[in-house]
C-alpha positions as CSV (number, residue, x, y, z in Angstrom):
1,X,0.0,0.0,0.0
2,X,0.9,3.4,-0.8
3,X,0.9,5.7,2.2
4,X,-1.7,7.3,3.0
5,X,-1.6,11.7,3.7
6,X,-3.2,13.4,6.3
7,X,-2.4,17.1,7.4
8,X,-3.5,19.1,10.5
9,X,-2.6,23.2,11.3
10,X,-1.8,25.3,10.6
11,X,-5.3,26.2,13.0
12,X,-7.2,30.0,13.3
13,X,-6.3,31.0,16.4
14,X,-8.4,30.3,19.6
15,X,-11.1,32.5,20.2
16,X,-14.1,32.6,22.3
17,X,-16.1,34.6,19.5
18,X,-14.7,35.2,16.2
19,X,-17.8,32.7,15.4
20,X,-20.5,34.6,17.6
21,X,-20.5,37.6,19.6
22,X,-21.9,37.7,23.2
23,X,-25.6,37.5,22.9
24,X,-28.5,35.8,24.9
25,X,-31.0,34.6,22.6
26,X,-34.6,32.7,22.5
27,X,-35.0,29.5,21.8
28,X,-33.4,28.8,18.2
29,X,-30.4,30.2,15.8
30,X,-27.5,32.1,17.5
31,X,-26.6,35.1,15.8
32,X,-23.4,34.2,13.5
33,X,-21.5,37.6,13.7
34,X,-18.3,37.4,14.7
35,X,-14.8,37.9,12.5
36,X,-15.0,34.9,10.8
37,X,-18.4,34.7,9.6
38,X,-19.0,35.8,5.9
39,X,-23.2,35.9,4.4
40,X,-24.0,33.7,7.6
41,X,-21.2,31.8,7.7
42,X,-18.1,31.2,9.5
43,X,-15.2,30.3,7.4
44,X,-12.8,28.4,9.5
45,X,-10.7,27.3,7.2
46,X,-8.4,24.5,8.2
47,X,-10.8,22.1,9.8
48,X,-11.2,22.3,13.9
49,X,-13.6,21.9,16.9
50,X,-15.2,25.2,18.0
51,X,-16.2,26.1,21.8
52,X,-19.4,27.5,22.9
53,X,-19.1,29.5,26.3
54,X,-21.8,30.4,28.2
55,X,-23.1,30.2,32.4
56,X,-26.2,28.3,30.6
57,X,-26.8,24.3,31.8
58,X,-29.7,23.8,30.9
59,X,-30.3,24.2,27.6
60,X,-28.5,22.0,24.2
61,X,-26.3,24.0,20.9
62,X,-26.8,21.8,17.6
63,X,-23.9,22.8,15.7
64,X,-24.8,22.9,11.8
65,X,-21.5,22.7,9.5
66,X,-19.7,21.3,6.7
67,X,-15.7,19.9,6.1
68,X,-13.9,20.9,3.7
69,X,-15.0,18.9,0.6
70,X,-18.8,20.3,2.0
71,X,-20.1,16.8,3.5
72,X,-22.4,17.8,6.2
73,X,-21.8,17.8,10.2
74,X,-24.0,18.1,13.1
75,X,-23.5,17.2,16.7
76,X,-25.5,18.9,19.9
77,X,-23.8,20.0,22.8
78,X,-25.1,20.9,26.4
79,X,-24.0,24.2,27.8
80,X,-22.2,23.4,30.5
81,X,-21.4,26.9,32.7
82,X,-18.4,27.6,31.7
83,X,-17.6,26.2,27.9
84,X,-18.4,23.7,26.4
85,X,-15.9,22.1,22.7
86,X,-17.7,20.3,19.8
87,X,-15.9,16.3,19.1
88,X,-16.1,17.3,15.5
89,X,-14.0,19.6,13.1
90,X,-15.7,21.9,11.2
91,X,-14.1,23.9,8.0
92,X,-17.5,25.6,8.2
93,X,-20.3,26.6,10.8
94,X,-23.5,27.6,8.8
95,X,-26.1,26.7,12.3
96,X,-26.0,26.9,15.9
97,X,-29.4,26.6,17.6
98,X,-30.1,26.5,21.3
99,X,-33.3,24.4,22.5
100,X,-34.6,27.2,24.7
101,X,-34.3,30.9,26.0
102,X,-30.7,31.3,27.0
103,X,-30.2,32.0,31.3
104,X,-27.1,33.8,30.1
105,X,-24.5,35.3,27.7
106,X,-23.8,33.1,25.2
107,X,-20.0,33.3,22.5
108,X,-18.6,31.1,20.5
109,X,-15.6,30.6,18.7
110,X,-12.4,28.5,17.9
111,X,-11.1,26.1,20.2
112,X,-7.5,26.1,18.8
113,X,-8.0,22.0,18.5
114,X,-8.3,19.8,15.6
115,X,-7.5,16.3,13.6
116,X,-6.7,14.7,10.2
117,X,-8.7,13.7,8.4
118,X,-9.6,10.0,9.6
119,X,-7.9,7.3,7.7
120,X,-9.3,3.8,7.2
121,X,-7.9,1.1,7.5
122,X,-8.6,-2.0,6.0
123,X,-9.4,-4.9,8.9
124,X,-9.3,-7.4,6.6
125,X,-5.9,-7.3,5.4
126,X,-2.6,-8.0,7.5
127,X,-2.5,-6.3,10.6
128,X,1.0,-4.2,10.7
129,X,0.4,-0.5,10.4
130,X,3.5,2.3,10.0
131,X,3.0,5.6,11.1
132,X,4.5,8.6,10.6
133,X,4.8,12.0,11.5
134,X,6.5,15.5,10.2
135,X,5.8,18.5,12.2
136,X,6.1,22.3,11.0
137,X,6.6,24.6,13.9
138,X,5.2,24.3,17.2
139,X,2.7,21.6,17.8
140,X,2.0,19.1,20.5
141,X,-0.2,16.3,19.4
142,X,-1.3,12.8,19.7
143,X,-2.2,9.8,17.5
144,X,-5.6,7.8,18.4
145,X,-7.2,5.6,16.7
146,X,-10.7,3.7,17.1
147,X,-12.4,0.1,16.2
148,X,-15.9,2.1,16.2
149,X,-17.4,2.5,12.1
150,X,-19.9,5.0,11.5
151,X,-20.2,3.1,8.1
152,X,-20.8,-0.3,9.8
153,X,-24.0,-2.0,8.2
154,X,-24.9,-3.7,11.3
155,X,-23.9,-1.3,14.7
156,X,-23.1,1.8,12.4
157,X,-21.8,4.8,15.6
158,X,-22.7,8.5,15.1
159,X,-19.6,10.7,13.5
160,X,-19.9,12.8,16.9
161,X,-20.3,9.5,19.4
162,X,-16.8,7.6,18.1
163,X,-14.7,6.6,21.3
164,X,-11.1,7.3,20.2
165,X,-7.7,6.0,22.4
166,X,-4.7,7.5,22.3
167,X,-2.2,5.0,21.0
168,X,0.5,3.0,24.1
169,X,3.1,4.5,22.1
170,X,3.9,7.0,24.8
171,X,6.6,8.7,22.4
172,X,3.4,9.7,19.7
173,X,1.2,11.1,22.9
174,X,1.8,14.9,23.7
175,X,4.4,14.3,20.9
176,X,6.0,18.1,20.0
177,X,8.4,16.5,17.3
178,X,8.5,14.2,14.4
179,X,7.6,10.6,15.6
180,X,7.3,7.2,13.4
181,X,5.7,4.7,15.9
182,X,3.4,1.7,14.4
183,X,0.1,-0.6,15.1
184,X,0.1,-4.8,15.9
185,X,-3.2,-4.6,15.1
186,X,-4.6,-2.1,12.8
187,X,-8.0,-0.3,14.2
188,X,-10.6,0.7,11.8
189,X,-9.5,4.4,11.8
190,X,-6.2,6.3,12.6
191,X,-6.3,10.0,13.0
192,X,-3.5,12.8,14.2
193,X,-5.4,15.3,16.5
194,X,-3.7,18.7,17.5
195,X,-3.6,19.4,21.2
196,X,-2.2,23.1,20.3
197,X,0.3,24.9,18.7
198,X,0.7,27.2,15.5
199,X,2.0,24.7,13.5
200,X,1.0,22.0,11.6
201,X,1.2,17.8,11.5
202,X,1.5,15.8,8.4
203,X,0.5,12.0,9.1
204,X,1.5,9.1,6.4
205,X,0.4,5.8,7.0
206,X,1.5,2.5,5.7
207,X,-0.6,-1.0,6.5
208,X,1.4,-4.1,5.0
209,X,0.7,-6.2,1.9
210,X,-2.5,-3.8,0.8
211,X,-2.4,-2.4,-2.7
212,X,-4.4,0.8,-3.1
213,X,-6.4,1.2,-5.7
């Protein structure tokens, strides 16, 4: 097999509301207003998670988006009283609607945080997986990876509800530097996710004796 490419960063930086100003609105669609946001839309760019602040708990945000290549995202998220960070990445934010009046201020913005591209695997192949990574400027990051398949036919798991484990390779967890680590046993998916930093992580990944196609 060919490797496999997947970059993360550079990132926008992290904001609390360069997606939406402070506001405290009824029940339904935030008010998209802040520096990013273009015709109603945020424009993030470089895909990451984005962070709603508020004092509310009591009320859920369903965040409305897209990825780069414009394949829908969606995902709720309970305000928590101080701030709450989607589980997906989002090039764009197009929707954020909360179920009910707010009890308080409400921002949101960029978290700062954000992953590849998820790479698949193929589990019915040999098992050995190579990993590697090349870092750009100042990162610290992490490789996970997950057996749960949002494509399964039979226990199919929501985008936003995927369980992912950091790898046991301590040198590729909190990793600030190039790394090439590998997998026994290759999970479904494989992913690079950026803890911080203003640079970026390019992840190429290998799996024995499969020919792409």
């Amino acid at each position: 097999m060919r490797p496999i490419t997947a970059t993360v960063g550079p990132l926008t930086a992290q904001s609390a509301n360069n997606i939406a100003l402070s506001q405290t609105p009824a029940a339904g669609p935030l008010t998209l207003n802040g520096s990013l946001v273009s015709n109603g839309v945020a424009v993030i760019g470089n895909p990451q998670r984005i962070t709603v602040t508020t004092t509310d708990t009591t009320h859920t945000f369903t965040i409305t988006g897209a990825t780069p290549t414009g394949s829908l995202l969606t995902e709720v998220v309970t305000g928590n009283g101080t701030s709450v960070t989607s589980v997906l990445d989002y090039a764009t934010v197009s929707s954020i609607v909360i179920s009910g009046a707010a009890t308080g201020a409400v921002t949101v913005g960029t978290s700062g945080v954000g992953s590849t591209t998820w790479v698949c695997l193929d589990y019915w192949a040999p098992a050995q997986v190579g990993i590697q990574c090349n870092v750009t400027g100042t990162v610290n990051y992490t490789i996970q990876s997950t057996y749960d398949n949002p494509n399964s036919p039979t226990r199919p798991v929501a985008p936003s509800a995927v369980t992912w484990i950091n790898t046991n390779d301590t040198a590729a967890v909190n990793a600030t530097g190039n790394v090439q680590t590998n997998f026994l046993f290759a999970p479904i998916f494989v992913r690079a996710l950026l803890n911080s930093g203003s640079g970026s992580v390019t992840m190429k990944v290998i799996q024995y004796n499969v020919v792409s196609r």
